[in-house]
N, C-alpha and C positions, 0 to 999 in steps of 0.2 A: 720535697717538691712543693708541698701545700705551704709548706711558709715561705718560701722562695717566691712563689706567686702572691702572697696576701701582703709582698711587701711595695710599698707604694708612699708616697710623699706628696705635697699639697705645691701648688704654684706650678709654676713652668718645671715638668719632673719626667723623665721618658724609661724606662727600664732594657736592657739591652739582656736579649738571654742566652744565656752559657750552661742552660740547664744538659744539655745533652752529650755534650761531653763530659762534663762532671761526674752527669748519673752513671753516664756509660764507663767510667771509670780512665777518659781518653785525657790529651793532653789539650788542658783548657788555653782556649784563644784570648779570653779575656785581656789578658798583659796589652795584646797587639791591637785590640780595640782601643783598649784606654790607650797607648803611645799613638794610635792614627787619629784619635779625634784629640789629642793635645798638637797635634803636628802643623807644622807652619802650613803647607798648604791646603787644608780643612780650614783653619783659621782663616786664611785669605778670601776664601770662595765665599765663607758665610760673611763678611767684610763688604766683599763686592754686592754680595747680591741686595744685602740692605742697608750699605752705605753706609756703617755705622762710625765712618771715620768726621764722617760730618755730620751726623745723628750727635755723637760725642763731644762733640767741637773739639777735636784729636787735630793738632798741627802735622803732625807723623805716623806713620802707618805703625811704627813700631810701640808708639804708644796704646793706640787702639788694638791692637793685639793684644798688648799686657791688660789693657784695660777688662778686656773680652776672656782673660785669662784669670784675672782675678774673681772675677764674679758667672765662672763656670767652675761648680764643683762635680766631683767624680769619681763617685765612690762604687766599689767591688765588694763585694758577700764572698769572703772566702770562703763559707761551706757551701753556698749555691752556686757559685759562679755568678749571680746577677750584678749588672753594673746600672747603678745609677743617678742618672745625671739630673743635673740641678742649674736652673740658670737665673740670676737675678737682676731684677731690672727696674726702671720705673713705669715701665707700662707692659701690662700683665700680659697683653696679646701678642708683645712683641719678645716678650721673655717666651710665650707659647709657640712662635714662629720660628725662633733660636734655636728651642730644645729640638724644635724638629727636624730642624735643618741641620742638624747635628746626626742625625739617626740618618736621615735622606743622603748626606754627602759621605758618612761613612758606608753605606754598604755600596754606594757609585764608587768610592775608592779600593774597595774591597775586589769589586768585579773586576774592576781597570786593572788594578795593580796584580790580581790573580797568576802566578808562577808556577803553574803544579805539572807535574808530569802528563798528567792527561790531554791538559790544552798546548803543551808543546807539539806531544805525539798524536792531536788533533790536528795542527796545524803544521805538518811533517806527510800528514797519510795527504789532507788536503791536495797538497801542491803535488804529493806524488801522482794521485788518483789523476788531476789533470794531464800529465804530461803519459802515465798508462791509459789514457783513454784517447789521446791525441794519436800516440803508439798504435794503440789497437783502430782507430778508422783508416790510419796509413795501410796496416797489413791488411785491410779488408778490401782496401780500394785496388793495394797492388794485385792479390787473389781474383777480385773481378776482371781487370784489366786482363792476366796471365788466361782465364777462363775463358773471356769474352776473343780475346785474338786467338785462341788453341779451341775452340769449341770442345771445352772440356767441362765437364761439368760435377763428374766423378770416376775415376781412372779405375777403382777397381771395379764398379758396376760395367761401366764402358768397355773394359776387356773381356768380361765374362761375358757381355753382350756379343761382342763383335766375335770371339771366339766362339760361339755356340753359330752363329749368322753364317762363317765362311765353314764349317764343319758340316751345316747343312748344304752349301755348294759345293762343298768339296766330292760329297753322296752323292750330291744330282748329278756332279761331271765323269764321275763313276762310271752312274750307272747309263749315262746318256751316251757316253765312247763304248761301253759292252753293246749297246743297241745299235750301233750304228755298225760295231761290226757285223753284228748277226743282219745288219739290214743290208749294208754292202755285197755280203756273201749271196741274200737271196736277190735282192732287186738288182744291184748294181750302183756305179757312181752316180748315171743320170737320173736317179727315179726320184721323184718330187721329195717322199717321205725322209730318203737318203737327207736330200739338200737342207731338209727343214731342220731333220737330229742336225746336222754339221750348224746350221747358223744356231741351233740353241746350244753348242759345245762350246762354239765361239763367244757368247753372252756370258755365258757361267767362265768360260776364262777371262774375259774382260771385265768380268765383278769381280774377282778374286785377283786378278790384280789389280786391281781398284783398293779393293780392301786391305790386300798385303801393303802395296804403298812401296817406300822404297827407304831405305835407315838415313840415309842424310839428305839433304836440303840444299841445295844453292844458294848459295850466300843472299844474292838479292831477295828470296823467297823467307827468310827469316827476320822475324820483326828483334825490337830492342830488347826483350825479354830472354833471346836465345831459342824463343818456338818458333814452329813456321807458321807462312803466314797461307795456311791451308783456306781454301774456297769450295772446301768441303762441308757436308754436314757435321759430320765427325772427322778425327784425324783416324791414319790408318792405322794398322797392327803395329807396322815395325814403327813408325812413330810413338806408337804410343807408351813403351821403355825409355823411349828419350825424354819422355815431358812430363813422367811420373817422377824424376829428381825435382826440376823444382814446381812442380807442383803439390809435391811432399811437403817441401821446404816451406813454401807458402803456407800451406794447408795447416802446417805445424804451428809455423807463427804466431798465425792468427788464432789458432788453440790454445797457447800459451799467455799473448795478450787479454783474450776473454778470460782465464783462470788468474791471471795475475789481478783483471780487475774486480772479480767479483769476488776475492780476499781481501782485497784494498777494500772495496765497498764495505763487506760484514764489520772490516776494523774499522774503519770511519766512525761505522753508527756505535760501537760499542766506545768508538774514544769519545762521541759526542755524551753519550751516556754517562761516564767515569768523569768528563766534565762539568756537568751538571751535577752530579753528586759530587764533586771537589770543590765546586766552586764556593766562597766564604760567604753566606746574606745570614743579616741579622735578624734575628727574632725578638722582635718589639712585643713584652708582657702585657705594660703599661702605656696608652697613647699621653704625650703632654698636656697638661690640663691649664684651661686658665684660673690666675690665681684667684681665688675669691678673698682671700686679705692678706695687709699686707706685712710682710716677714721682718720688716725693718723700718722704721725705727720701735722700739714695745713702746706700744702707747700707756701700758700703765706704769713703766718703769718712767718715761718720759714727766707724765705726769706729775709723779712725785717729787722727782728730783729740780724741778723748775719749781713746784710748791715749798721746798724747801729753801732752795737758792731766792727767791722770792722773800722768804721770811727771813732769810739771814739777813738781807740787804734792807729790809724794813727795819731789822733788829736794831745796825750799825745807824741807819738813818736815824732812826731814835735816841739811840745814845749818844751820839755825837750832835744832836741837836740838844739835848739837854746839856749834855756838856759846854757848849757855847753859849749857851742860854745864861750858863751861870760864872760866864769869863765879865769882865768890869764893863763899863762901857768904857774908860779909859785907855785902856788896853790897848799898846800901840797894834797888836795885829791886828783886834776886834776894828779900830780903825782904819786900816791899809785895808781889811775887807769889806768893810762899808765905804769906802771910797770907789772901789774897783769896781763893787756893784753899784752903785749911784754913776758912775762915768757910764758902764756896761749897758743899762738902763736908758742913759742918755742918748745915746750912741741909735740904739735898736727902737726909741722915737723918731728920733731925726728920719732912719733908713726905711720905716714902713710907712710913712707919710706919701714919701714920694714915689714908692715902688707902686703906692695905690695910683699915683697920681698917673704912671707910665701906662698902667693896665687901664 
């Protein structure tokens, strides 16, 4: 790992890291980084964005490509995994803008281009969760709706209520028909006390039919749901076995949409999770650096070889001056060359006289 990291190059130079699967013993990406940042559209992008087709004076795009391809090197550390990149140019900040823009469009193509299981089945829960949640507001509205026309609010409290309610009238009409006979036998039909038990026997029977209700409806009394359309506080007894099917039914639905989405939900957050750990970003070791000299041409090798070439050409001028030096003057060529330069001569009088004369 420590040499893996202490490796590093001078100029526009970016390091790309592979250290964690390597070390981890996993299967290195590397291969797929180096084939996406040789790929024609990586290439294009960084083209566009610094216009290096006319930087270049490139007639074709396809030239500037190659051009762009020959003077990016890309080199991989098979035992570290690190890759890296090398850009050469003649202006050092724009070889430094290159290499980085090589690091920047790989990992935007990396996110883009991302196929992994998790962002499929991220984007699978998504659309589901939307159309389980549309689901679930439908059953909760039709549940209101069924509740608010049935004044029901919950069928099994509601019956144990109203069952404990008419059980209590039932006692009092009991025991208020045993008083009234005992009060008939002693007062008689007409005697006030008589008339009052009878109008409270008649009260207690007109609540409890009230309460019992009656098992079916009249059609025009029944809304769209199949309840009635009671104008009561509650519905009665024998009503109230008619409108516990669907308000089960309801009841259930809407059960089953709430568990459906709060599964959908936990999966969501664990696929966005499993995304983010799937997803491919590069770890940059090394940022690109500007060059501080330059790689090309070696100036001392340069040097030399012009001091050489130099002297050979001094060499030959030499010798073959001497060697003419010691040709006749007779010499028809020593003549044909002193004529050519005495014409040549003549010629390049005449011409800078009057070139002076034009300026």
């Amino acid at each position: 790992m420590l040499a893996a990291l202490a490796g590093r190059s001078l100029g526009g130079l970016g390091s790309v890291g592979g250290l964690a699967s390597t070390l981890l013993g996993g299967k290195t990406s590397s291969a797929l980084y180096i084939d996406l940042m040789r790929s024609r559209t990586l290439s294009d992008r960084i083209i566009d964005h610094y216009d290096l087709q006319h930087v270049y004076h490139k007639r074709y795009r396809i030239e500037t490509e190659k051009y762009l391809g020959h003077h990016t090197a890309i080199v991989e550390d098979k035992k570290s995994g690190v890759i890296s990149i090398t850009f050469t140019d003649t202006d050092p900040k724009r070889a430094q803008a290159i290499t980085q823009s090589y690091l920047d469009e790989l990992n935007k193509l990396l996110t883009h281009a991302s196929t992994s299981s998790a962002r499929r089945e991220r984007e699978f829960i998504e659309k589901r969760l939307v159309s389980v949640q549309a689901e679930l507001l439908q059953a909760e509205k039709d549940l209101s709706e069924f509740s608010s026309v049935n004044t029901t609010l919950d069928i099994k409290e509601q019956t144990r209520a109203m069952v404990d309610a008419a059980s209590k009238l039932q006692a009092e009409l009991i025991v208020s028909e045993s008083e009234l006979d005992s009060l008939e036998q002693i007062y008689g039909n007409e005697n006030i006390r008589v008339r009052a038990t009878q109008a409270r026997i008649a009260s207690l029977k007109h609540e409890l039919t009230k309460m019992s209700g009656s098992s079916t409806q009249p059609a025009e009394n029944e809304s769209k749901d199949g309840g009635a359309k009671n104008e009561e506080m509650y519905p009665s007894l024998r009503q109230i076995p008619r409108l516990a099917v669907p308000y089960a039914n309801l009841y259930r639905n809407v059960r089953i949409q709430e568990t459906v989405f709060e599964l959908l939900s936990q999966q969501y957050e664990m696929a966005r999770i499993e995304e983010a750990k799937d997803t491919p970003v590069v770890s940059v070791i090394d940022l690109p650096l500007i060059a501080e000299k330059k790689s090309f041409p070696p100036r001392t090798l340069m040097t030399l070889i012009l001091i050489m070439f130099f002297m050979g050409v001094a060499f030959v001028y030499i010798l073959n001056r001497h060697r003419w030096e010691q040709v006749s003057r007779n010499d028809p060529r020593k003549l044909l060359a002193n004529e050519i330069s005495s014409t040549f001569r003549a010629y390049i009088g005449r011409y800078l006289p009057l070139r002076r004369d034009a300026q």
